[in-house]
Residue frames relative to the residue before (quaternion, step in Angstrom):
aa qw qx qy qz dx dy dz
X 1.0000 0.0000 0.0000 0.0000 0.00 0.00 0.00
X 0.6563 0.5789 -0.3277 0.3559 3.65 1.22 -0.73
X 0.5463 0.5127 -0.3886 0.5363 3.38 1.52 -1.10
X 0.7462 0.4106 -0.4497 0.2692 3.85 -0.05 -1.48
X 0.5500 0.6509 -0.3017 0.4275 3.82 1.40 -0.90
X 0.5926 0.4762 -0.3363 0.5558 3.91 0.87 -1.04
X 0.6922 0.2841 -0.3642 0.5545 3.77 -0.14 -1.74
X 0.6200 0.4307 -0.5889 0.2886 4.34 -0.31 -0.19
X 0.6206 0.5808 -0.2905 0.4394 4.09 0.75 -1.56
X 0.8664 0.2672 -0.0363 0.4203 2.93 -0.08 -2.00
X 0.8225 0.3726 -0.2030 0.3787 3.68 0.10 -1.15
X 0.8169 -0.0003 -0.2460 0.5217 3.93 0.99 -0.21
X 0.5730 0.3692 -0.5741 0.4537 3.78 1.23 0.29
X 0.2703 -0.7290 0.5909 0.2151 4.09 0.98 -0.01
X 0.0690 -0.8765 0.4551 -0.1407 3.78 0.84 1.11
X 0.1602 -0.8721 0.4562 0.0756 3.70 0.11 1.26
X 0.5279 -0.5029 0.5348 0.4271 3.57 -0.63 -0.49
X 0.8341 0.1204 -0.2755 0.4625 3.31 -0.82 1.67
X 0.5656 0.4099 -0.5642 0.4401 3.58 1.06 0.38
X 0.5505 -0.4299 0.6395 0.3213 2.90 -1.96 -0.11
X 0.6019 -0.5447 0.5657 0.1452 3.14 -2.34 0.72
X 0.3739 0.6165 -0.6290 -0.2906 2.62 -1.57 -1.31
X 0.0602 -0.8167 0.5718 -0.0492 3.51 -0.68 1.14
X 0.5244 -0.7236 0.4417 -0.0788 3.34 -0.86 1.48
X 0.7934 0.0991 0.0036 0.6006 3.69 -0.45 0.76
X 0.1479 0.8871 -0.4361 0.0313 3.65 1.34 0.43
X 0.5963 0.6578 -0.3150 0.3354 3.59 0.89 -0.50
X 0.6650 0.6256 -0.1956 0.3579 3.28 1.12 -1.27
X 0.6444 -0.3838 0.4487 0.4859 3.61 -0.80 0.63
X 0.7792 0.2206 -0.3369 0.4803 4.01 -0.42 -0.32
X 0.5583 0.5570 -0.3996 0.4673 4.11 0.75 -0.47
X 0.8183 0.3512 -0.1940 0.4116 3.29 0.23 -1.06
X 0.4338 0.5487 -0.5015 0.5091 3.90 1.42 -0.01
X 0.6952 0.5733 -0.3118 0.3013 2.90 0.88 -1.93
X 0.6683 0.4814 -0.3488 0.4472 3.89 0.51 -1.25
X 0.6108 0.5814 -0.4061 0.3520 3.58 0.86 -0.83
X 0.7344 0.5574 -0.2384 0.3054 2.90 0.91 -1.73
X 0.4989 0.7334 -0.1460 0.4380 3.35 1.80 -1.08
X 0.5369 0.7177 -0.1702 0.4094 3.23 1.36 -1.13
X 0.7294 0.5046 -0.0204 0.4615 2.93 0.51 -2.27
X 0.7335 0.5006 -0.1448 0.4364 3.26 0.59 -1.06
X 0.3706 -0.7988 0.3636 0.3039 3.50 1.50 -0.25
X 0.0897 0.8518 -0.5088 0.0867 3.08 1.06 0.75
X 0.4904 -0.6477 0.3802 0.4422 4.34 -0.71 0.29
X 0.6720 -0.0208 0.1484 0.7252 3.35 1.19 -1.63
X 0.2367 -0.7292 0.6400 -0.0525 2.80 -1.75 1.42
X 0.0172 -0.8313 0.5553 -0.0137 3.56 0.67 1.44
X 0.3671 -0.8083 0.4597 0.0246 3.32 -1.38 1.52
X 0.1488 0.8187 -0.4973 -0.2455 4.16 -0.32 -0.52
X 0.1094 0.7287 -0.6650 0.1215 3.40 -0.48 0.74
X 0.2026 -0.8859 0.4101 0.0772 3.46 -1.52 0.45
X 0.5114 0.4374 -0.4154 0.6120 2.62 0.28 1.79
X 0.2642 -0.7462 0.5818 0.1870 4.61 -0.37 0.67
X 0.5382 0.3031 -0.6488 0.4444 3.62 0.70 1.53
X 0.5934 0.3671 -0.5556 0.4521 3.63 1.02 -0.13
X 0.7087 0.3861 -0.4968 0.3191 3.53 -0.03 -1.08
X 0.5618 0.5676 -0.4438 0.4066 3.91 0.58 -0.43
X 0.7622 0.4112 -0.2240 0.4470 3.80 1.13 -0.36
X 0.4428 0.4641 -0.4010 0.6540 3.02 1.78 -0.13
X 0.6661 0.4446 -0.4325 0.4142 3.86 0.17 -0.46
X 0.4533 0.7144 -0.3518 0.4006 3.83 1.23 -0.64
X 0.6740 0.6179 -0.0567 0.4009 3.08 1.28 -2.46
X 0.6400 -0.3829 0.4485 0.4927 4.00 1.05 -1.20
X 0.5602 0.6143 -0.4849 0.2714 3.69 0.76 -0.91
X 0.5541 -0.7374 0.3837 0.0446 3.46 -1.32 0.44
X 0.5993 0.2334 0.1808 0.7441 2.69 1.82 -2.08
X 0.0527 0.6344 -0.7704 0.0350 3.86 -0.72 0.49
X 0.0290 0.5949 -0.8007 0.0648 3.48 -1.67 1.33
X 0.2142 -0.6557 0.7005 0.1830 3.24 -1.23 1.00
X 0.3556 -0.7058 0.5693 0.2266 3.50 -1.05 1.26
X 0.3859 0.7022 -0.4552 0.3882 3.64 0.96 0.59
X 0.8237 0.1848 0.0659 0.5321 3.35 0.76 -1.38
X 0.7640 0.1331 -0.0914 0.6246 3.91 1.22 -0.16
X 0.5820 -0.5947 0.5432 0.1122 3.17 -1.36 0.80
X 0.4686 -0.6779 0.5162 0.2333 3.91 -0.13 1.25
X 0.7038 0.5441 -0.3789 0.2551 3.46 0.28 -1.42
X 0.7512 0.5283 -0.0840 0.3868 2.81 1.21 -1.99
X 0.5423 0.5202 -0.4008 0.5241 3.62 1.22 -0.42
X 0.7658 0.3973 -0.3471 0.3676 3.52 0.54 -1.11
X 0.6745 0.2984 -0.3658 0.5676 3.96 0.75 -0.22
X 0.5372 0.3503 -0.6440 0.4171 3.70 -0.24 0.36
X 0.7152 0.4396 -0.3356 0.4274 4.09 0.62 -1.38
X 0.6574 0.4514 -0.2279 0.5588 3.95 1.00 -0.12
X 0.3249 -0.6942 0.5983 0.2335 3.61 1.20 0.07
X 0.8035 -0.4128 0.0455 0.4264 3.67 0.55 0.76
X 0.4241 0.7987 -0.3645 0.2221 3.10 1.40 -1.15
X 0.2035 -0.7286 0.5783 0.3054 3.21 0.44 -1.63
X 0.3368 -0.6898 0.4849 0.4191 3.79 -1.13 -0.83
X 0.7781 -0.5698 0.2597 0.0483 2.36 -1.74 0.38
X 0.6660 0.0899 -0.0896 0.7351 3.04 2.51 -0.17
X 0.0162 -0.7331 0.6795 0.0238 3.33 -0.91 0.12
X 0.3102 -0.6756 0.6568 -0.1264 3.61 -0.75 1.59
X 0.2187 0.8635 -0.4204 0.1724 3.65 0.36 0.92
X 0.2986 -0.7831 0.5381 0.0899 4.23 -0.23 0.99
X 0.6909 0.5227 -0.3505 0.3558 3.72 0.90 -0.72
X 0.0328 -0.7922 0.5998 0.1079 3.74 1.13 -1.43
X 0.7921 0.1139 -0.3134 0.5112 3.57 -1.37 -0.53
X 0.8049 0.2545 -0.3758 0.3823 4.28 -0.28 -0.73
X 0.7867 0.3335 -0.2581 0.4508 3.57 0.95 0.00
X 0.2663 0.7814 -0.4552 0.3336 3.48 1.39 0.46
X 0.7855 0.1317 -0.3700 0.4783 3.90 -0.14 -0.62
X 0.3848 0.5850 -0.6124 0.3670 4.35 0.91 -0.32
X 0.6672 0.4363 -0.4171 0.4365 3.80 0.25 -1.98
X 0.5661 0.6169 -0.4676 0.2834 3.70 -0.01 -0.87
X 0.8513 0.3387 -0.0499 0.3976 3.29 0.75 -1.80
X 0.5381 0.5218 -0.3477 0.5633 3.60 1.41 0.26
X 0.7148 0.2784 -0.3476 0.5392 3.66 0.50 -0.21
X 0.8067 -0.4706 0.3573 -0.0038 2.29 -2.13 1.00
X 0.5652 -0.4676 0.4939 0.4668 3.09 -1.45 -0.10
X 0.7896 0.0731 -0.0243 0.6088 3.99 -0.88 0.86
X 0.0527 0.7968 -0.5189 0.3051 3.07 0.86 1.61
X 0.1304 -0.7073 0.6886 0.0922 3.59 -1.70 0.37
X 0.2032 0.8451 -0.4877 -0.0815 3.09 -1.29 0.80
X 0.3611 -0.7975 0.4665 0.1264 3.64 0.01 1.23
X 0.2356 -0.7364 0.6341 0.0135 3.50 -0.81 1.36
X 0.1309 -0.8557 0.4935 -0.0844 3.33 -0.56 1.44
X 0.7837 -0.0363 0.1686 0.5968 3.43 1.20 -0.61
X 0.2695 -0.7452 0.5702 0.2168 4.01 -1.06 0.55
X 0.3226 0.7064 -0.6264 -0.0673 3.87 0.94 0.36
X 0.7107 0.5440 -0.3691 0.2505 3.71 0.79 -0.27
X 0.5832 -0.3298 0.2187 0.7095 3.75 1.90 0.69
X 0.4685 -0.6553 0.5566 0.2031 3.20 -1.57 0.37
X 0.7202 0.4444 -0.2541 0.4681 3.41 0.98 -1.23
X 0.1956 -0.7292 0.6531 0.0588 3.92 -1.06 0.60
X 0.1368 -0.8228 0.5501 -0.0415 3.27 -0.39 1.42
X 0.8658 0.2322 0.0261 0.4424 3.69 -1.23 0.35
X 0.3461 0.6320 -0.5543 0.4165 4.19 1.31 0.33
X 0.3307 -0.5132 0.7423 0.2762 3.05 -1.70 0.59
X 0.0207 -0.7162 0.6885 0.1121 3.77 -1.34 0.35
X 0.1191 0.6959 -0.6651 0.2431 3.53 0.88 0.60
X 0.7406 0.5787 -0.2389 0.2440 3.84 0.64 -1.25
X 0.4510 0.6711 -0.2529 0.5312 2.88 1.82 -0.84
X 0.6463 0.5461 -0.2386 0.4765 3.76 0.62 -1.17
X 0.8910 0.0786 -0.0406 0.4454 3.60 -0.22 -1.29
X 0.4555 0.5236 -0.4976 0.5203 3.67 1.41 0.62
X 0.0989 -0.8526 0.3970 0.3252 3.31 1.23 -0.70
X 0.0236 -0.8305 0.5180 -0.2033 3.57 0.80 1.72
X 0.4069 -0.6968 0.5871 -0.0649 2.87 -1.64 1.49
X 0.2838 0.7474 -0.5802 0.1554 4.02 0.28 0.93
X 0.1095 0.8035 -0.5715 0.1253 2.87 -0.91 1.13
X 0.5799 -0.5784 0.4455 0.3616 4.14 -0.94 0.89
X 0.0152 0.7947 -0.5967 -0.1106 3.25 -1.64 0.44
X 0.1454 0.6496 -0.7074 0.2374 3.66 0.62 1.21
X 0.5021 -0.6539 0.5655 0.0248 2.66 -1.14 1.73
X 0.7694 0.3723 -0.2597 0.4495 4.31 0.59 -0.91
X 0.5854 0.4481 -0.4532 0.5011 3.57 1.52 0.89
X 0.4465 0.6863 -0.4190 0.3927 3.41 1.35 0.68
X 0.5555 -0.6093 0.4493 0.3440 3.40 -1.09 0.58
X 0.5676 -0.5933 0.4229 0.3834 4.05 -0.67 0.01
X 0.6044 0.5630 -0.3383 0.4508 3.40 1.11 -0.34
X 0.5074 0.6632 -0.3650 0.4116 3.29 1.65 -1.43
X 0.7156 0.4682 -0.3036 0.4202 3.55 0.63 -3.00
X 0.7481 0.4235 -0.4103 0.3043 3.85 0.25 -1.01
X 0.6751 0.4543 -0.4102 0.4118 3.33 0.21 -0.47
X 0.4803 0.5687 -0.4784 0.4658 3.87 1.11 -0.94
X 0.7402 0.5403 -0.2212 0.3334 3.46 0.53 -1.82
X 0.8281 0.3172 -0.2296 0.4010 3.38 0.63 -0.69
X 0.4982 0.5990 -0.4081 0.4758 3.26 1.54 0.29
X 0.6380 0.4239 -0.3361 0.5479 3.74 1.20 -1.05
X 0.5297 0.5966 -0.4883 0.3537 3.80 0.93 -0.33
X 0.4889 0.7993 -0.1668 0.3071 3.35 1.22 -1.00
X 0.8401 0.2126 0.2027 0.4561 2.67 -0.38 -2.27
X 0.8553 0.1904 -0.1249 0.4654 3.67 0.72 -0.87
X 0.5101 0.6525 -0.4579 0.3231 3.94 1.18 -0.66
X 0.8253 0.3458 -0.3068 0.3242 3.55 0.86 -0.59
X 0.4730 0.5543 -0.5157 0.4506 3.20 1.19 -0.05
X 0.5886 0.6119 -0.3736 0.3736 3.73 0.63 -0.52
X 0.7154 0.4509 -0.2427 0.4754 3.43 0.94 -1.62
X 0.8265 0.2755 -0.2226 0.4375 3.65 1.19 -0.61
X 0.6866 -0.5792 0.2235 0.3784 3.25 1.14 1.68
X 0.1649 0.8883 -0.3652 0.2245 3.89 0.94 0.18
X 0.7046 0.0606 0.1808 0.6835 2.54 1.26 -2.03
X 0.4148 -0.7314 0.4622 0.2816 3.51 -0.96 0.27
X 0.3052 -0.6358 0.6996 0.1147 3.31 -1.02 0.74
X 0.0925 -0.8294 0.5499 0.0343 3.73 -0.46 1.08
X 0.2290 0.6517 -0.7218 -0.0428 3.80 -0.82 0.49
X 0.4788 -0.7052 0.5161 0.0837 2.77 -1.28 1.37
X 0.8696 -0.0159 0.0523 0.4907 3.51 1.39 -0.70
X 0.0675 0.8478 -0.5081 -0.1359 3.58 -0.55 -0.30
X 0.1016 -0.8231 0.5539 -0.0735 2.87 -1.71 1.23
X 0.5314 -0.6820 0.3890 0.3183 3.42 -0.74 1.35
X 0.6973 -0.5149 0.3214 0.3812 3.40 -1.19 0.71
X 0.5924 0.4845 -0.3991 0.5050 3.92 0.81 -0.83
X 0.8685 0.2355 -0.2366 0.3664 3.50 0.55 -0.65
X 0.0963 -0.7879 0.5495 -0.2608 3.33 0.62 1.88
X 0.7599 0.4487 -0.2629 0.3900 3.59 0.47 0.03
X 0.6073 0.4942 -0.2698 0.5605 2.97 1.59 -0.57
X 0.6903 0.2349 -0.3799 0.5692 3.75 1.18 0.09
X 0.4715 0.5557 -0.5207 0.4448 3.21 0.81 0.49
X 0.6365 0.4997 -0.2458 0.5337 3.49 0.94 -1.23
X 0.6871 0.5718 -0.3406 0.2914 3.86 1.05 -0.59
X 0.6098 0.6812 -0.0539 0.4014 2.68 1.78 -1.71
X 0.5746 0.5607 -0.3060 0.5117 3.61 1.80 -1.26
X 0.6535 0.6079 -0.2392 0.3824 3.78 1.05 -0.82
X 0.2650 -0.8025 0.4764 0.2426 3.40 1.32 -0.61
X 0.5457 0.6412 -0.4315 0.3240 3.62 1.30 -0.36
X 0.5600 0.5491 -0.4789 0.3944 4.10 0.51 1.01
X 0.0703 -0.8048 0.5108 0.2942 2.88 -1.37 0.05
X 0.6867 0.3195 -0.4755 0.4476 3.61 -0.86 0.26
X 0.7672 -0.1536 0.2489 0.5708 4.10 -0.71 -1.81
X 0.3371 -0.6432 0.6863 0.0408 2.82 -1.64 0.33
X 0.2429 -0.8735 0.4178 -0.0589 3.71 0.17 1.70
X 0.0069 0.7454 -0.6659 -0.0297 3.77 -0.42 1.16
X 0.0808 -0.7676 0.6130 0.1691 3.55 -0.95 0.49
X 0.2865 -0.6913 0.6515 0.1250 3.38 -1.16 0.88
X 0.4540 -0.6452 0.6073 0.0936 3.23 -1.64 1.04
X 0.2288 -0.6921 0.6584 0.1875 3.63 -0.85 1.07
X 0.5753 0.4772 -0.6022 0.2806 3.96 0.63 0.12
């Protein structure tokens, strides 16, 4: 989750000091690297969505800035009223197809956006992308096992770098929300369908 979170910030939202986020699914093992990572980097605002005010309250633990439960308020609209339109400047997003024309309208001029996942559908029907054009936005996928080996090693040895020790020396948190012996794969499967965690969710496999 740390690598897909780094190559989202740093390698296609290229996240500068003083812009603003937005980062999606914020609880989850990749959200909460992400906000960290966001952190470090000196991001300005680090706007969060999660659903439910013990995650966003743990994303707020994490660095976040802005918490919007997408229960009760509308991301887009928080981020341009708190940006006086502007928007930001990334947006690190897992849902795509149900949050595809909002991301559009929250970023910025010389926007990023990093596609991380389709839990919200894959297909995107009916979007204007005029915005895409004359905002001149940058969206682009980040499955990491359609990368070339030169791409994972260099990703790898850059996060070995810059972020492995802040981890090993407790800097940043490394959340596992749970763990579950290999036979019982369904029950974090069955945990995971609930959305009710935050950070990972830990199967261990047996080498007997």
């Amino acid at each position: 989750c740390w690598y897909t979170a780094y190559q989202a910030v740093h390698y296609i939202g290229a996240l500068q000091k003083g812009e603003d986020i937005l980062i999606h699914a914020a609880a989850g093992g990749v959200g909460t690297a992400a906000i960290q990572l966001a952190h470090m980097a000196g991001a300005r605002r680090i706007f969060v969505t999660a659903g439910s005010s013990d995650k966003l309250e743990y994303c707020r633990k994490l660095g976040a800035t802005h918490l919007i439960n997408y229960h009760e308020q509308k991301f887009k609209d928080v981020v341009l009223e708190v940006t006086e339109g502007r928007g930001v400047d990334v947006v690190c997003d897992y849902l795509l197809a149900s949050y595809f024309a909002d991301n559009i309208e929250a970023l910025a001029k010389d926007g990023r956006m990093s596609l991380q996942g389709t839990m919200g559908g894959a297909v995107v029907e009916k979007v204007n992308l005029a915005p895409v054009l004359f905002k001149r936005l940058r969206i682009e996928g980040s499955a990491l096992r359609s990368r070339s080996l030169e791409y994972q090693r260099t990703l790898s040895q850059t996060f070995q770098t810059h972020v492995l020790p802040m981890i090993e020396n407790k800097s940043v948190q490394w959340h596992i929300f749970k763990e579950f012996d290999w036979e019982n794969i369904k029950d974090a499967h069955r945990l995971m369908e609930q959305a009710q965690f935050t950070g990972k969710i830990v199967v261990k496999v047996s080498h007997e």
